[in-house]
ROPAZA-552036 format. One line per 5 residues: number of its first residue (from 0); their letters; for each residue x, y, z of N, C-alpha, C, CB. Coordinates in Angstrom, 1 decimal, decimal comma. Glycine has a CB too. Layout:
NUM = A = X:Y:Z:X:Y:Z:X:Y:Z:X:Y:Z; ...
This chain:
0 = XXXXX = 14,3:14,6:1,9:13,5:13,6:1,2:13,2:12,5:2,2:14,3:13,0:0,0; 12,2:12,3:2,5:11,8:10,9:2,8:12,1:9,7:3,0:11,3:10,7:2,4; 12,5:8,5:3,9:12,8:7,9:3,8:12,3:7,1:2,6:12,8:7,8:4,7; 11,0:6,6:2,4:10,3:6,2:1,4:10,6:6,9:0,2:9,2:6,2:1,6; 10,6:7,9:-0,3:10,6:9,1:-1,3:11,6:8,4:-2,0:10,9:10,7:-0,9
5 = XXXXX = 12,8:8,4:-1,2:14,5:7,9:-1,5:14,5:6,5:-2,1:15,5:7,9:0,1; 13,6:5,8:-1,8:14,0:4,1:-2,3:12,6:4,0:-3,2:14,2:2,6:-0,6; 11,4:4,5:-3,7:11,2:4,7:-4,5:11,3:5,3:-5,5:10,8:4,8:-4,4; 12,1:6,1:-5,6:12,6:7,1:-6,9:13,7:6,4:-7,0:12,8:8,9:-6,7; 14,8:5,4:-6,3:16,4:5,2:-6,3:15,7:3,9:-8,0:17,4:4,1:-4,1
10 = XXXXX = 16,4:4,1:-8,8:16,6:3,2:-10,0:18,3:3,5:-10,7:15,3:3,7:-11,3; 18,7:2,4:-11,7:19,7:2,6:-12,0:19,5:3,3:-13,3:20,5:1,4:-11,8; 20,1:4,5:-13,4:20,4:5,5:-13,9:22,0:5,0:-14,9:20,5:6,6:-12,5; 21,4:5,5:-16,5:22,3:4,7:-17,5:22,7:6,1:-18,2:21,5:3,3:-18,5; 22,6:7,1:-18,1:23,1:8,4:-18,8:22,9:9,5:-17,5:22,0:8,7:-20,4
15 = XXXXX = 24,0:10,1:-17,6:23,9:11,5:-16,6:24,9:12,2:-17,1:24,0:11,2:-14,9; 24,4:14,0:-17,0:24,7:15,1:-17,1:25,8:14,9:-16,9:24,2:16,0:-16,6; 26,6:16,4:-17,2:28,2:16,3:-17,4:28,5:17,5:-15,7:28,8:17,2:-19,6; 27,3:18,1:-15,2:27,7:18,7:-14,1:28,6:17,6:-12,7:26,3:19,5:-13,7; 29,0:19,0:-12,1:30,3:18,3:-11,2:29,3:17,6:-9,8:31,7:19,8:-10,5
20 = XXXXX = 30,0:17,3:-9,1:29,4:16,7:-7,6:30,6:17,2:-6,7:29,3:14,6:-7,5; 30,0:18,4:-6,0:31,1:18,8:-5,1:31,6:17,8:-4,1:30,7:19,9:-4,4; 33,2:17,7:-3,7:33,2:16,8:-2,4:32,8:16,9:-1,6:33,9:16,5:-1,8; 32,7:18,1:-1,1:31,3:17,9:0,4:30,7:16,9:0,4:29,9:18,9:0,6; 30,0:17,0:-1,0:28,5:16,5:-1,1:29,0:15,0:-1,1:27,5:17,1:-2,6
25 = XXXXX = 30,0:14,4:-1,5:30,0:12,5:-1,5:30,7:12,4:-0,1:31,3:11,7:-3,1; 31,7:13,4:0,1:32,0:13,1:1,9:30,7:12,6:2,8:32,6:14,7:2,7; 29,5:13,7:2,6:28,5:13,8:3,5:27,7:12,2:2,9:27,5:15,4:3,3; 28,0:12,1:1,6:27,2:10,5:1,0:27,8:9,1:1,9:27,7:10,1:-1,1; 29,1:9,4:2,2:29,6:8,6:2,6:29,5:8,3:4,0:30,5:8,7:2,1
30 = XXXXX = 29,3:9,4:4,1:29,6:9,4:5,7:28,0:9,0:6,3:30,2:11,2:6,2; 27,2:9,3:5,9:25,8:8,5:6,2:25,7:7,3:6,0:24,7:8,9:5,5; 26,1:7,0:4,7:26,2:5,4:4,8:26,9:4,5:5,6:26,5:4,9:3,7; 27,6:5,0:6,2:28,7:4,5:6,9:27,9:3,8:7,7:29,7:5,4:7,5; 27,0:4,8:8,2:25,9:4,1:9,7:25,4:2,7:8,8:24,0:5,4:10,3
35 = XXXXX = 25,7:1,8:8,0:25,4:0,5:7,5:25,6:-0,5:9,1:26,7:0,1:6,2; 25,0:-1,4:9,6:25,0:-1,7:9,8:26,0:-3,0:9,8:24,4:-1,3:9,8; 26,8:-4,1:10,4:28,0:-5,1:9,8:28,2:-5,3:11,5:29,6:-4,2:8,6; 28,4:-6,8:11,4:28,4:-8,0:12,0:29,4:-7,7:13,2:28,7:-9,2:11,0; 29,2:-7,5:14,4:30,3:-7,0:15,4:31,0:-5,3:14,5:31,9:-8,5:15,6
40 = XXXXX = 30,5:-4,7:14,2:30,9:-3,3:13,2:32,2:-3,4:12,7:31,0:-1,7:14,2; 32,0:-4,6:12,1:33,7:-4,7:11,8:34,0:-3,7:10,2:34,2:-6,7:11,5; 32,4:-3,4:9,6:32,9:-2,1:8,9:34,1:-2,6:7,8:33,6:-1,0:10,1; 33,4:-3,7:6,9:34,4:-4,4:6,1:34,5:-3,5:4,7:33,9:-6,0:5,9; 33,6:-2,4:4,5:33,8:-1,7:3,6:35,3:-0,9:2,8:32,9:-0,9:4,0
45 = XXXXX = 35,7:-0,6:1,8:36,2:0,6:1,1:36,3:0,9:0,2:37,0:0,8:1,2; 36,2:2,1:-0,1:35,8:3,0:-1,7:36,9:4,1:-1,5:33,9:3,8:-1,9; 37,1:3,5:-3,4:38,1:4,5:-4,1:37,1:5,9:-4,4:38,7:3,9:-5,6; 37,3:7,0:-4,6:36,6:7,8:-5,0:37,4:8,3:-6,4:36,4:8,8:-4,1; 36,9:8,5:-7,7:37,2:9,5:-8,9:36,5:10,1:-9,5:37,7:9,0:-9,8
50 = XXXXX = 37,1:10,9:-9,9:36,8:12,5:-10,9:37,5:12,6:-11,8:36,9:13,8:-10,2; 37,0:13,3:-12,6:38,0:14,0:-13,9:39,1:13,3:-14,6:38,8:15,2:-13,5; 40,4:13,8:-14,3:41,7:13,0:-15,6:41,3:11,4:-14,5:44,2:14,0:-15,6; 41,9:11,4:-13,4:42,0:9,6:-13,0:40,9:8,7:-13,3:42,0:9,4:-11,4; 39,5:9,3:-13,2:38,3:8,5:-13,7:38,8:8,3:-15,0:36,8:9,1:-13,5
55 = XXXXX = 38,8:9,5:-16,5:39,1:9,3:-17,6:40,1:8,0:-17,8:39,5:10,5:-18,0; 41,3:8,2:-17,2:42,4:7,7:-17,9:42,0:5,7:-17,2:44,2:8,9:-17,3; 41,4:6,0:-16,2:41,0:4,4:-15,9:40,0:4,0:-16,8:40,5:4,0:-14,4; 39,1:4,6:-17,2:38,1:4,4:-17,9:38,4:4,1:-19,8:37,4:5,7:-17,5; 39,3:5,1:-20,0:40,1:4,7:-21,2:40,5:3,0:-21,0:41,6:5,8:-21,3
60 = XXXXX = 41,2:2,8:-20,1:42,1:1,2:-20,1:41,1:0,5:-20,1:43,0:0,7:-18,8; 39,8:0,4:-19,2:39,4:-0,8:-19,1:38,6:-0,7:-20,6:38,5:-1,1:-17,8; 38,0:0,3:-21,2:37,3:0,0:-22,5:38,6:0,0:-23,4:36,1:1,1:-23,0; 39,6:-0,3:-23,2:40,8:-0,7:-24,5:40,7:-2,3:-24,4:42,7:-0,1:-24,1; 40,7:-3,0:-22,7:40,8:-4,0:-22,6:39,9:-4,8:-23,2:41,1:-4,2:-21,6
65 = XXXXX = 38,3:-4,2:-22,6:37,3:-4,9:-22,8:36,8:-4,7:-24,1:36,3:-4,7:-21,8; 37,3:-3,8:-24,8:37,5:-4,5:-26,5:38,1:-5,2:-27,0:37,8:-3,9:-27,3; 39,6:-5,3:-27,0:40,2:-6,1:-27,4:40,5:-7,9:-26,8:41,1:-5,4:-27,7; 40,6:-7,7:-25,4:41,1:-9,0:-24,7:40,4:-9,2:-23,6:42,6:-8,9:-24,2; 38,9:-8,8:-23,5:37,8:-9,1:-22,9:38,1:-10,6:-22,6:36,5:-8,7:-23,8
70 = XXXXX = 38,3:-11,6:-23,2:38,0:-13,3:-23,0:39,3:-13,5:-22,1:38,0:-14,3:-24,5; 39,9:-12,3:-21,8:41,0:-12,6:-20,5:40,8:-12,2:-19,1:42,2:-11,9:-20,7; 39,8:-11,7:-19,2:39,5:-10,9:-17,5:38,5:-11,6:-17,2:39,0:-9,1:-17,3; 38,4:-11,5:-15,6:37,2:-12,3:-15,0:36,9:-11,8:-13,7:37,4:-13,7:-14,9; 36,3:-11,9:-13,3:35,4:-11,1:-11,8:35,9:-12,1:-10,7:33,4:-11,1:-11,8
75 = XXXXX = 36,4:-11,8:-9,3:37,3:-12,4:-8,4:36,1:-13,7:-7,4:38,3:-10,9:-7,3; 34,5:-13,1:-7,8:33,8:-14,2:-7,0:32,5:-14,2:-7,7:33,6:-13,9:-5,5; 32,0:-15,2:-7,3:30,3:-15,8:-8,9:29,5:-14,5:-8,5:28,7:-18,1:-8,4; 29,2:-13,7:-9,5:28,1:-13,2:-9,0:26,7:-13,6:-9,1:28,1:-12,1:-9,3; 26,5:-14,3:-10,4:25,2:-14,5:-11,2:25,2:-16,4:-10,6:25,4:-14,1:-13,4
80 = XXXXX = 24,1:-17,7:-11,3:24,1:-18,6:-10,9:24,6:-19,2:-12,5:22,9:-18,9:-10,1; 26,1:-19,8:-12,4:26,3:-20,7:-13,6:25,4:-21,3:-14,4:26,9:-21,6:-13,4; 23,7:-22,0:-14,0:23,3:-22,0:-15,0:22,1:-21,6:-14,4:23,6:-23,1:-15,8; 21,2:-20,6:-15,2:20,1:-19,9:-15,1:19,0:-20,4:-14,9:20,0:-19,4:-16,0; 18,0:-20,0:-14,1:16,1:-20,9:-13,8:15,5:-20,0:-13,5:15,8:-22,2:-12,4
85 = XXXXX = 14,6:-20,5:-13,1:13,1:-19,4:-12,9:12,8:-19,4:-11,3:11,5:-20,0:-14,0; 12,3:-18,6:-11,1:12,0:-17,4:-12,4:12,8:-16,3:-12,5:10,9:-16,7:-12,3; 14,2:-16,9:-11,8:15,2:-15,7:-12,2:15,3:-15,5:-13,5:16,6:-15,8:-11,6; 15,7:-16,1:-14,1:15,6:-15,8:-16,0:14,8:-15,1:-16,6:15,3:-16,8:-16,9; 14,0:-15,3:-16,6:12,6:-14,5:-17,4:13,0:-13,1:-16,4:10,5:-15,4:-17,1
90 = XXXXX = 13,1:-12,5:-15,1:13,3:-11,4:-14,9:14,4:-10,8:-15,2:13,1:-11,3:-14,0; 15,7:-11,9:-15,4:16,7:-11,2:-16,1:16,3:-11,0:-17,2:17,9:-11,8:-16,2; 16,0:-11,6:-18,3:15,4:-11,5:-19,9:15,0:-10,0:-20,1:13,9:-12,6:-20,4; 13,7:-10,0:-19,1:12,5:-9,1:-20,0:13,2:-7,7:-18,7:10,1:-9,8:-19,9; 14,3:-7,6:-18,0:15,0:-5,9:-17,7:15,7:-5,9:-18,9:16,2:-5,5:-16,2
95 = XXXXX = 16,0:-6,5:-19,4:17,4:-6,6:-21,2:16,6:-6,4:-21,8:18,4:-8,2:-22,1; 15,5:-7,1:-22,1:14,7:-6,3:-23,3:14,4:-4,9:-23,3:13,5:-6,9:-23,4; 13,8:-5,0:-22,2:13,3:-3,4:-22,0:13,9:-2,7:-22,2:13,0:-3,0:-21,0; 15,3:-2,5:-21,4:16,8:-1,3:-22,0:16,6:-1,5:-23,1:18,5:-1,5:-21,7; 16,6:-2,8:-24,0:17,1:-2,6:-25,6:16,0:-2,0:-26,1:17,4:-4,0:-26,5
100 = XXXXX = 14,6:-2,2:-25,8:13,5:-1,7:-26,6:13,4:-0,2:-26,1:12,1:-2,6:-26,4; 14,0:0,8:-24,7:14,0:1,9:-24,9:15,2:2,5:-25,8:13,8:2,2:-23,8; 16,1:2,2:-26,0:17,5:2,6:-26,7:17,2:2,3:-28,2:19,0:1,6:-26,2; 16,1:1,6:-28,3:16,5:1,5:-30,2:16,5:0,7:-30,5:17,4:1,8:-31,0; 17,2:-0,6:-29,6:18,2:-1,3:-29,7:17,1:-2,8:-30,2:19,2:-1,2:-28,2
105 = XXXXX = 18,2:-3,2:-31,2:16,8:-4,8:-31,9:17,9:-5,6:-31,1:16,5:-5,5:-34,4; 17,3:-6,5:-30,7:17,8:-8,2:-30,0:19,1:-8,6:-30,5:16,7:-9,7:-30,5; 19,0:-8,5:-31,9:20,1:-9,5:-32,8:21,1:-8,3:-33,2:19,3:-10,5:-34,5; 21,6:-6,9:-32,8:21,9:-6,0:-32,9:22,9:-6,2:-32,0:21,0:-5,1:-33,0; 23,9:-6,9:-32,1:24,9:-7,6:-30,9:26,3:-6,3:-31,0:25,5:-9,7:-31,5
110 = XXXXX = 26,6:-5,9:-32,0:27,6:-4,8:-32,1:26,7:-3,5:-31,4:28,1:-4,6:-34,0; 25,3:-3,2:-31,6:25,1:-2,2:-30,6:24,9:-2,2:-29,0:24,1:-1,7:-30,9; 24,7:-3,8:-28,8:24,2:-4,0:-27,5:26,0:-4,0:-26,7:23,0:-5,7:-27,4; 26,9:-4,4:-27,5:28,5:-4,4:-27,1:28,8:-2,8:-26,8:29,6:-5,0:-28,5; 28,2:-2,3:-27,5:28,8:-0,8:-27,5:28,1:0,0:-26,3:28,2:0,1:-29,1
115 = XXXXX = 26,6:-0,5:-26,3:25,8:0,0:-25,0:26,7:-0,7:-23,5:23,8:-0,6:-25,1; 27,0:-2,0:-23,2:27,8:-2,8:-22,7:29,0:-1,7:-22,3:28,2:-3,9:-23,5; 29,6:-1,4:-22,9:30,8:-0,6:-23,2:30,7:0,5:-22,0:30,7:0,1:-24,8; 29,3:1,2:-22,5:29,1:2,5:-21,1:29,4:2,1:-20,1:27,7:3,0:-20,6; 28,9:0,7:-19,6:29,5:0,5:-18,0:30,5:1,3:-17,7:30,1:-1,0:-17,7
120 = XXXXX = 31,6:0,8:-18,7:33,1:1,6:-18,7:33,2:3,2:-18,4:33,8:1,4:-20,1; 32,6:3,5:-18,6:32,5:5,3:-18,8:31,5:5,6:-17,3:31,5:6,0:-20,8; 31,0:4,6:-16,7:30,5:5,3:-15,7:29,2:5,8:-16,1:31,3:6,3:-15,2; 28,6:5,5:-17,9:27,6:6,2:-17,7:27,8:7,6:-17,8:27,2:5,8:-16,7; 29,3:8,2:-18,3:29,2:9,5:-18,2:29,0:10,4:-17,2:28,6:9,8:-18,8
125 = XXXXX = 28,8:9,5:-15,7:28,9:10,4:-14,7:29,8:10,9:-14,1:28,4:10,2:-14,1; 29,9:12,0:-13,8:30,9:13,1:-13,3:31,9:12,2:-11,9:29,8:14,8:-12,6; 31,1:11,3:-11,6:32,1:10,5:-10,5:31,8:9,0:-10,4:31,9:11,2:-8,9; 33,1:8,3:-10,6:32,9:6,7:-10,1:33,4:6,3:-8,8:33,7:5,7:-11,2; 32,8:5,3:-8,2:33,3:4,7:-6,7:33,3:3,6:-7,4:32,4:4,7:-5,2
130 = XXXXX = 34,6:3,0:-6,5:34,6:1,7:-6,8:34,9:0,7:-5,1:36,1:1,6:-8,1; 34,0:-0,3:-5,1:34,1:-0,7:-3,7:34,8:-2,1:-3,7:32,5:-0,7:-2,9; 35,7:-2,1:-2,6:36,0:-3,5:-1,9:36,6:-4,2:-1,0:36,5:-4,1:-2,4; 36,2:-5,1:-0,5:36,2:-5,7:0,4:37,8:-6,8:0,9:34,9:-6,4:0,0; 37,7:-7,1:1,9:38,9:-7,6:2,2:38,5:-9,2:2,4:39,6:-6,8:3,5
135 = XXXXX = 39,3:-10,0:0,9:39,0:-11,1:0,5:38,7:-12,4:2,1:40,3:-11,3:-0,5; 39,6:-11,7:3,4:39,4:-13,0:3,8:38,5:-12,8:4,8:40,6:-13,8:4,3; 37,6:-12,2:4,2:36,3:-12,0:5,4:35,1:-13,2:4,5:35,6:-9,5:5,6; 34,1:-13,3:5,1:33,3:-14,5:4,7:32,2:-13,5:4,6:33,2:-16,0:5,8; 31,0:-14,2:4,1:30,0:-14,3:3,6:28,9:-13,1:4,2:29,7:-15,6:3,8
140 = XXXXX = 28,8:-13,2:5,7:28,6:-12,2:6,1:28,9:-10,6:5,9:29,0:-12,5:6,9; 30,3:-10,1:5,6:30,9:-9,1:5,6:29,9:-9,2:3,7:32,9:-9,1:6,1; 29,8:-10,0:2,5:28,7:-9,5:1,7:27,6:-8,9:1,8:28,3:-10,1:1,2; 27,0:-9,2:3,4:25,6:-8,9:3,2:25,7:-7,2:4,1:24,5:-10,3:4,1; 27,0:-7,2:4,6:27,1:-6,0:5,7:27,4:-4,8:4,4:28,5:-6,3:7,1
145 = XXXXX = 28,7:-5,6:3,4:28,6:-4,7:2,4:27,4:-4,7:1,2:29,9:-4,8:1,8; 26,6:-5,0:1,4:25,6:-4,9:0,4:25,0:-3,5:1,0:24,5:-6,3:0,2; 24,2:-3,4:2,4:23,6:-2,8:3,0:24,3:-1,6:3,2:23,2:-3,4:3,8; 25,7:-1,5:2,8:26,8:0,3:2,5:26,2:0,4:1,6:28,6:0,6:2,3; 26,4:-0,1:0,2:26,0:0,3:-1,2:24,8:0,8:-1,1:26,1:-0,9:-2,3
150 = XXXXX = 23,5:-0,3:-0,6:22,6:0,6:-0,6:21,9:2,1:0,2:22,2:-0,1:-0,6; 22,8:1,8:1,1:22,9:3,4:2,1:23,7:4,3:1,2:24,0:3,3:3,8; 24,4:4,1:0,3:25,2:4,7:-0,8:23,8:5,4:-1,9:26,3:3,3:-1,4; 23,5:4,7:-2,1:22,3:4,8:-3,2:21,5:5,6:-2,4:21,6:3,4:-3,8; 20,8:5,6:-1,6:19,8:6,5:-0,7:20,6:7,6:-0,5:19,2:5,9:0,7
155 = XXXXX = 21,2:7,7:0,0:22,3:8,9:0,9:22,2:9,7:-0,4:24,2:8,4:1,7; 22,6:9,3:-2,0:22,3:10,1:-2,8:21,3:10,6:-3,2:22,7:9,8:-3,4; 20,1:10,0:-2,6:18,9:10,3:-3,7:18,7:11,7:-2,8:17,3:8,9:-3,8; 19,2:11,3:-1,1:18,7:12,4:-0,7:19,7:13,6:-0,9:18,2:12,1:0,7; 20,6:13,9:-1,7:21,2:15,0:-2,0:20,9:15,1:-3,6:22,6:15,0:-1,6
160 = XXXXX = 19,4:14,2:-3,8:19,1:15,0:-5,6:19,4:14,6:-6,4:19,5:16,2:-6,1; 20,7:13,4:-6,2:22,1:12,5:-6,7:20,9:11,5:-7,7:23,3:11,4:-5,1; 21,4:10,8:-8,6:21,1:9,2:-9,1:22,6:8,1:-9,0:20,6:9,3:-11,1; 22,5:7,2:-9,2:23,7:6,1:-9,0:23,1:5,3:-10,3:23,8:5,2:-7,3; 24,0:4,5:-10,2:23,7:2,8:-11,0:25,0:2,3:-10,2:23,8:2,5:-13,3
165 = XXXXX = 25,0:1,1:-9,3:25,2:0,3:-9,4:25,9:-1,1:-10,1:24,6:0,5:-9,3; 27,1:-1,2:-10,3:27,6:-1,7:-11,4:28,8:-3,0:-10,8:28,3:-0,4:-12,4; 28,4:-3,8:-11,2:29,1:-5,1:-10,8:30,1:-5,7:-11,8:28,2:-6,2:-10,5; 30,0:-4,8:-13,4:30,5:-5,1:-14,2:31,9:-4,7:-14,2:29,8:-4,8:-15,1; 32,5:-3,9:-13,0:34,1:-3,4:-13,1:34,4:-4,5:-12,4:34,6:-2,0:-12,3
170 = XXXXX = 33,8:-5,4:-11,7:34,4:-6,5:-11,0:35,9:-7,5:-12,1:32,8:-7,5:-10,6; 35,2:-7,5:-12,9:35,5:-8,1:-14,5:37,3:-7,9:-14,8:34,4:-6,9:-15,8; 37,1:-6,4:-14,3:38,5:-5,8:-14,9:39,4:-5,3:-13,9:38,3:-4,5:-15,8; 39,4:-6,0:-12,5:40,0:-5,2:-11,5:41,7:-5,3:-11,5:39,4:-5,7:-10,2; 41,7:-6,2:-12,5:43,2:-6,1:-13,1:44,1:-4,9:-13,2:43,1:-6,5:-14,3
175 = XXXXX = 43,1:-4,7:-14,6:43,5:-3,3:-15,2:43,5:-2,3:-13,3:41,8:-2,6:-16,7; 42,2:-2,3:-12,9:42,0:-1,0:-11,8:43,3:-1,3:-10,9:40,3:-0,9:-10,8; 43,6:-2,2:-10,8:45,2:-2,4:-9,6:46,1:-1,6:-10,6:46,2:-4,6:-9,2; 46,1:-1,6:-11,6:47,3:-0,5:-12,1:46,9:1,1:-12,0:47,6:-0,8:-13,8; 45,9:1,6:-11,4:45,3:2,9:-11,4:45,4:2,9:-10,1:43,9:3,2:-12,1
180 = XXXXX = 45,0:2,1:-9,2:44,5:2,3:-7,7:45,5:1,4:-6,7:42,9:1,6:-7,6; 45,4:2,0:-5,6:46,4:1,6:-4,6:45,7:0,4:-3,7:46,9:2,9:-3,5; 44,4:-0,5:-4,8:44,0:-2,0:-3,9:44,8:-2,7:-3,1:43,6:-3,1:-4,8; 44,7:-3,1:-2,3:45,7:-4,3:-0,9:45,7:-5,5:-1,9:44,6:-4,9:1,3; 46,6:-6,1:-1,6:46,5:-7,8:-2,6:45,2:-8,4:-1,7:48,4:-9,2:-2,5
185 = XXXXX = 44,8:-8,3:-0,6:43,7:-8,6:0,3:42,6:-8,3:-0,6:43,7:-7,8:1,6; 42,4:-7,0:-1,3:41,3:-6,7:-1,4:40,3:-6,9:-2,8:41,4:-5,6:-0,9; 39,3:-7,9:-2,6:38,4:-8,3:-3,9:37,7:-7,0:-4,0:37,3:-9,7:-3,7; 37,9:-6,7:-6,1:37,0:-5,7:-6,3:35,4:-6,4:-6,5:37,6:-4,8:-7,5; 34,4:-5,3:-5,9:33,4:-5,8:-5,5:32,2:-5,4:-6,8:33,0:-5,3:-3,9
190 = XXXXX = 32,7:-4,0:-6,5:31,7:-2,9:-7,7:32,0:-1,8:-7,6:30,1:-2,8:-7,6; 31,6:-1,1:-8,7:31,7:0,3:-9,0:29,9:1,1:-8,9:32,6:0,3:-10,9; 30,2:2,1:-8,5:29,0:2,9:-8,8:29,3:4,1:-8,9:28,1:2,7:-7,9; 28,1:4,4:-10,3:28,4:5,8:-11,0:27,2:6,9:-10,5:28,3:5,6:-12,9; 27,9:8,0:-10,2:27,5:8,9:-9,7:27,5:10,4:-10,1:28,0:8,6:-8,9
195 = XXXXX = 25,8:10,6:-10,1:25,9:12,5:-10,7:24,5:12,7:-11,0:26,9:13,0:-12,3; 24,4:13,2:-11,8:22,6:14,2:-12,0:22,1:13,2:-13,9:23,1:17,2:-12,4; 20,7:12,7:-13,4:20,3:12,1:-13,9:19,9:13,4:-15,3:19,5:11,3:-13,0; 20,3:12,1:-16,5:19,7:12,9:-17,7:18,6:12,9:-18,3:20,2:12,8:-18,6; 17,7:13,4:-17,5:15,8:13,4:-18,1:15,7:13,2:-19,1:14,9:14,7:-18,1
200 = XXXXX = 16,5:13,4:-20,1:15,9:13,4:-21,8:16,6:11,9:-21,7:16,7:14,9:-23,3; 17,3:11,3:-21,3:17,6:10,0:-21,9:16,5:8,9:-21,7:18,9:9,4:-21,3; 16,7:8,2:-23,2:15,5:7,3:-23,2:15,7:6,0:-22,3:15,3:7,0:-24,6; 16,7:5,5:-21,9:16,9:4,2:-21,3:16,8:5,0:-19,7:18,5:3,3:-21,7; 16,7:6,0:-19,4:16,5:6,6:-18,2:15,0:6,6:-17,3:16,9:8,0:-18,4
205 = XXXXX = 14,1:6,2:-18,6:12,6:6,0:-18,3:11,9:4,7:-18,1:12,0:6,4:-19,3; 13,3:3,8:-18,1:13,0:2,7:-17,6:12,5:2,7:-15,9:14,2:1,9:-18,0; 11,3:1,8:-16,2:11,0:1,1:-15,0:10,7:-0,2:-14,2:10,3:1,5:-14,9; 11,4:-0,7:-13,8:12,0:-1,9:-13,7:10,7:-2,5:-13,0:13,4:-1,9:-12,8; 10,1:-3,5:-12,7:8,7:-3,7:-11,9:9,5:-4,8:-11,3:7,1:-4,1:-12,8
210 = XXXXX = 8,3:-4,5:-9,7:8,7:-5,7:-8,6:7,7:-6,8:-8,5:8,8:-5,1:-7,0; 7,8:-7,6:-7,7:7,0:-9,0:-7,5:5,9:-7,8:-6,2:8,5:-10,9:-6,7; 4,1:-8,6:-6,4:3,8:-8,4:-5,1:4,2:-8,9:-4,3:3,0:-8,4:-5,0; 4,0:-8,6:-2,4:4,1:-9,0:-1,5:3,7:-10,1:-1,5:3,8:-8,5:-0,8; 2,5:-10,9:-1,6:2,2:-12,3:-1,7:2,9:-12,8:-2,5:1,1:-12,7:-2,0
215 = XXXXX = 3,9:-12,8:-3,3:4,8:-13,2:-4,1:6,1:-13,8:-3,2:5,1:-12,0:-5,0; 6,9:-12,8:-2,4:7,9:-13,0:-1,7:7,9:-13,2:-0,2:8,6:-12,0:-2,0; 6,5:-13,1:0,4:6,4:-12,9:2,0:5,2:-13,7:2,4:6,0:-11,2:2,5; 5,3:-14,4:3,7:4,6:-14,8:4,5:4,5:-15,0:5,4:4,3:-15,1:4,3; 3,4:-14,7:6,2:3,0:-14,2:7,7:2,7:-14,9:8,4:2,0:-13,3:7,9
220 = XXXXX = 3,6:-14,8:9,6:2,5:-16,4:10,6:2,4:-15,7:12,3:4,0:-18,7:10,7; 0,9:-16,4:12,6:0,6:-15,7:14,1:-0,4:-14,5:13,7:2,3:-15,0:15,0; -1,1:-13,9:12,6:-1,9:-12,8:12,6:-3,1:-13,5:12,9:-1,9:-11,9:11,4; -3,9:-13,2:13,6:-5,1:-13,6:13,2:-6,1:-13,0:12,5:-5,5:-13,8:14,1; -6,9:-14,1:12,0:-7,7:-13,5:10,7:-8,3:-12,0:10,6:-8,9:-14,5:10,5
225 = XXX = -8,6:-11,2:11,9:-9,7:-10,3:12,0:-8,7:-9,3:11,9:-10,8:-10,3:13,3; -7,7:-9,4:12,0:-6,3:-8,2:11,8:-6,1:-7,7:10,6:-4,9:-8,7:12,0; -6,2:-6,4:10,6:-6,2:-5,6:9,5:-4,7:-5,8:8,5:-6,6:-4,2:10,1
């Protein structure tokens, strides 16, 4: 696949098939992304890999927790901005609507939008979750070096046929995951990403998320005018 091919078709993928993902195939995912680029290669990345009973049985805990004692867990660093503006808002808003208006789902329908919430937990049903993180006393930098794994993560799949989503929402519960997983007390959980074969017939799968134009986010200095 194409370099381009791969980051146009890469969307987050909210339902996928129940087929397997051989390890070859996430060794070889991993192992491409690795070429990430990071600040002196200090290579601040690491990922858990799961499948089958260990994904299940972690997956069971956190949707026990995040039903009942949800207002006890919390994510180890800000991801979002405490209080919301534009035009980040309105682009957060109207991707929420959109999922809710492909699912069925009405606005004020707060017990279904909890339940859709809920999937995070399950991976989305895909056949494999990663869960990534970082070693708390690295700074700001080592985010942007691990951002640019995740997304070599996400390509590296598209080009084995793979979908992902992306999920910041395990951050929340990394409590619970220290009792499943052998994390370093060092290490902040960062995110999870679900991994496997996208389900064509799902309706929130036809979402299409729209970008800003280039005159929107970019500008050029030194071209001169007669330059194409």
């Amino acid at each position: 696949m194409h370099i381009d091919a791969a980051i146009r078709s890469r969307k987050s993928v909210r339902s996928f098939m129940p087929w397997s993902v051989p390890k070859p195939v996430i060794e070889h995912i991993l192992k491409v992304a690795s070429r990430a680029p990071s600040g002196n290669n200090v290579q601040p990345w690491h990922v858990h890999v799961l499948t089958g009973q260990a994904k299940q049985r972690l997956c069971d805990d956190i949707i026990a927790s995040a039903t009942h004692d949800a207002g006890q867990h919390a994510a180890e660093y800000e991801y979002y901005p405490t209080a919301w503006f534009e035009p980040y808002q309105q682009r957060r808003r109207e991707v929420g609507f959109s999922l809710y208006e492909k699912l069925g789902i009405k606005r004020d329908d707060t017990t279904a939008r909890d339940q859709q919430m809920l999937r995070n937990y399950q991976f989305f049903d895909a056949p494999v979750g990663l869960l990534i993180s970082l070693d708390r006393r690295l700074n700001t930098g080592s985010y942007m070096d691990l951002g640019m794994f995740i997304q070599n993560i996400l390509l590296a799949a598209r080009g084995q046929g793979l979908h992902t989503c992306a999920q910041a929402a395990f951050a929340w519960y990394h409590q619970v995951i220290r009792e499943h997983l052998p994390l370093a007390d060092n290490d902040i959980l960062v995110c999870g990403i679900a991994l496997g074969h996208e389900d064509r017939d799902a309706p929130e799968n036809s979402l299409e998320t729209p970008r800003e134009p280039i005159e929107r986010f970019a500008s050029f200095h030194g071209f001169s005018s007669d330059e194409p």
